[in-house]
C-alpha positions in Angstrom: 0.0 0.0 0.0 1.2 3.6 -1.1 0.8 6.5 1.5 0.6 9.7 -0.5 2.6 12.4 1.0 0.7 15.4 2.1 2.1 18.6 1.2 1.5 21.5 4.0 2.9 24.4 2.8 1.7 26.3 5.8 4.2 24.4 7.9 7.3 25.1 5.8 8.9 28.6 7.6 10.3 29.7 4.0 6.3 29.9 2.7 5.5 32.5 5.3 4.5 35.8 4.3 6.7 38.0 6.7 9.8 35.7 5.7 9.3 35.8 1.9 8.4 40.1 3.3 12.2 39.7 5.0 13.9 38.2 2.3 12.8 40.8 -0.1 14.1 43.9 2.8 17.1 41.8 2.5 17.6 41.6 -0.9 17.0 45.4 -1.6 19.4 46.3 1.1 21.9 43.9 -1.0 20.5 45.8 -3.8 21.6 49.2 -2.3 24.9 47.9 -0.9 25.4 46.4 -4.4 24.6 50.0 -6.2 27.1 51.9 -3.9 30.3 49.3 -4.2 29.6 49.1 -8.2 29.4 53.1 -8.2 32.8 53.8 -6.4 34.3 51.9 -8.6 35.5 53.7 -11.5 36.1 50.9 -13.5 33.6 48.9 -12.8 30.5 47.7 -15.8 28.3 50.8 -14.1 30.3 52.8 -14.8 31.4 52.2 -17.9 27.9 52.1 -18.9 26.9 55.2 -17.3 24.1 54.4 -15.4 22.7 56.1 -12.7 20.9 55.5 -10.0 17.8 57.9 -8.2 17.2 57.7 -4.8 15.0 54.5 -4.9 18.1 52.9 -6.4 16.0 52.5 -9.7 19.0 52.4 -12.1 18.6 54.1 -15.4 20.4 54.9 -18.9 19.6 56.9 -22.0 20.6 54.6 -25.2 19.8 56.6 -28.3 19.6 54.1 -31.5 21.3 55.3 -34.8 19.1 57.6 -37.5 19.4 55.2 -40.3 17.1 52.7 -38.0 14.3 55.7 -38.0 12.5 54.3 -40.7 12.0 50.2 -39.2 9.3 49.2 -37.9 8.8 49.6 -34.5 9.1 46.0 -33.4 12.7 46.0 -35.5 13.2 49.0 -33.2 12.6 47.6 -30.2 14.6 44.5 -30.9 17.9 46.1 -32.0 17.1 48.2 -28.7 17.1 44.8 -25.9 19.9 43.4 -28.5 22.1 46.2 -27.4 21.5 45.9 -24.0 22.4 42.0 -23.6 25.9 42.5 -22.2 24.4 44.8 -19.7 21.5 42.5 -18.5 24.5 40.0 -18.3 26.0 42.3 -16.1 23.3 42.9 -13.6 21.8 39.4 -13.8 24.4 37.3 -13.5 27.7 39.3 -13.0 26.0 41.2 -9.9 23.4 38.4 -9.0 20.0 40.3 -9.4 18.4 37.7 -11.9 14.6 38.0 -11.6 14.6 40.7 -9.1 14.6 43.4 -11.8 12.0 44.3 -13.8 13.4 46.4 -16.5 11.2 49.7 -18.5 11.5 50.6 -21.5 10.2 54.8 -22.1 10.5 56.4 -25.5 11.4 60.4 -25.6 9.1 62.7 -27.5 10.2 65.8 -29.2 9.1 69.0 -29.1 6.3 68.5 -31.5 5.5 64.9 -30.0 6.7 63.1 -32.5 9.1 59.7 -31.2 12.1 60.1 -31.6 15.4 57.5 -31.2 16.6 57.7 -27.6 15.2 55.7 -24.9 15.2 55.8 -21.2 15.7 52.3 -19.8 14.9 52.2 -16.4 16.1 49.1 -13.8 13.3 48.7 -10.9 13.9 46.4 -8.0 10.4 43.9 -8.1 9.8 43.3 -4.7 8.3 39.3 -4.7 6.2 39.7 -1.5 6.5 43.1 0.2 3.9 45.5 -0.9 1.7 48.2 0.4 -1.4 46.0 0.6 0.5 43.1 2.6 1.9 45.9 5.1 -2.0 47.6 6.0 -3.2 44.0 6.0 -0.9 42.7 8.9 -1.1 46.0 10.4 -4.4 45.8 10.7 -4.5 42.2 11.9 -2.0 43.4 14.5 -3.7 46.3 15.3 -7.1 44.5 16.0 -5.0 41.7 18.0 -3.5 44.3 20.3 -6.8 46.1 20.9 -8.4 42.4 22.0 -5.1 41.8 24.5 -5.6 45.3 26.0 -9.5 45.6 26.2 -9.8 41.7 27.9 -6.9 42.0 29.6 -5.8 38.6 28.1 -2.3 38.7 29.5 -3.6 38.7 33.0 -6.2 36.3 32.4 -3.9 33.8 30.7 -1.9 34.3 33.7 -4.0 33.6 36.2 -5.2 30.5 34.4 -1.6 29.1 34.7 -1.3 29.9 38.6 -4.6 28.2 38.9 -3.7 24.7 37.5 -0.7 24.4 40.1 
C-alpha cells in the first residue's frame, strides 16, 4: 500500500508571508549595498555604462539608436534596442546576481512636436516578490485589532491567572 505524502505548505517557515516580506528587505538592502560598491568603482561595468541610479536605487540609462534605423518598424526598433542591451543585462543578472529581481522599463522620448524620436530611457526597478503596500495595511491591521483584543480583555492577566490556577 502507497501513502501519499501530504504537502503542508503552511508548515514550511520559508512559505510565510513575513519571511518571503524579509527576504525581499534583504535583498534590496543587497540591492543598495550592491549599487554603492559598483558606483565607487570607477572601472567597474556601471560605470562604464553610465548608469545612474535615483534615490530608490531604480537604475537608469539613455541609449539613443542610430538615425538610419528611424524608418524600421517599430518592433525592429525595439529588438535592435534589448539586443544592445544584452551584455548589460548579463551584467546585472548574472555578473551582480540580481536575476529576476529586476524588472526592467522601456520609455521612449518625445520631441518637441510629439513626435518619437530615437533615444530611450531604460529604467532598472527592484520587483519586490512579497512586500507590498497592501500586505503591510493588511498585517497592520491584523495586529492592530490583536492588540486592541489583548488590551480591552486584559488577556495577559487572564492567561496568567489561568496558569497559577492549574498548580
Amino acid at each position: 500500500m502507497k501513502f501519499k505524502k501530504i504537502k503542508l505548505k503552511f508548515l514550511n517557515p520559508n512559505n510565510w508571508g513575513i519571511v518571503r516580506a524579509y527576504r525581499d528587505i534583504d535583498n534590496y538592502l543587497d540591492w543598495v549595498k550592491t549599487i554603492k560598491r559598483e558606483r565607487a568603482n570607477p572601472k567597474s561595468l556601471f560605470n562604464e555604462w553610465k548608469l545612474d541610479n535615483n534615490v530608490f536605487y531604480n537604475v537608469y540609462l539613455t541609449l539613443s539608436l542610430e538615425e538610419t534605423e528611424f524608418a524600421l518598424p517599430e518592433n525592429v526598433k525595439k529588438y535592435k534596442l534589448i539586443e544592445s542591451l544584452n551584455p548589460l543585462h548579463r551584467y546585472l543578472d548574472d555578473t551582480l546576481g540580481f536575476a529576476g529581481s529586476l524588472v526592467p522599463e522601456f520609455n521612449q522620448f518625445m520631441d518637441d512636436e510629439g513626435n518619437e524620436t530615437l533615444t530611450y530611457l531604460i529604467v532598472y526597478r527592484f520587483a519586490f516578490d512579497k512586500l507590498s503596500l497592501r500586505w503591510l495595511l493588511k498585517w497592520s491591521l491584523l495586529l492592530g485589532i490583536s492588540y486592541f483584543i489583548v488590551i480591552r480583555y486584559d488577556l495577559i492577566h487572564l492567561i496568567g491567572s489561568w496558569l497559577t490556577s492549574l498548580t
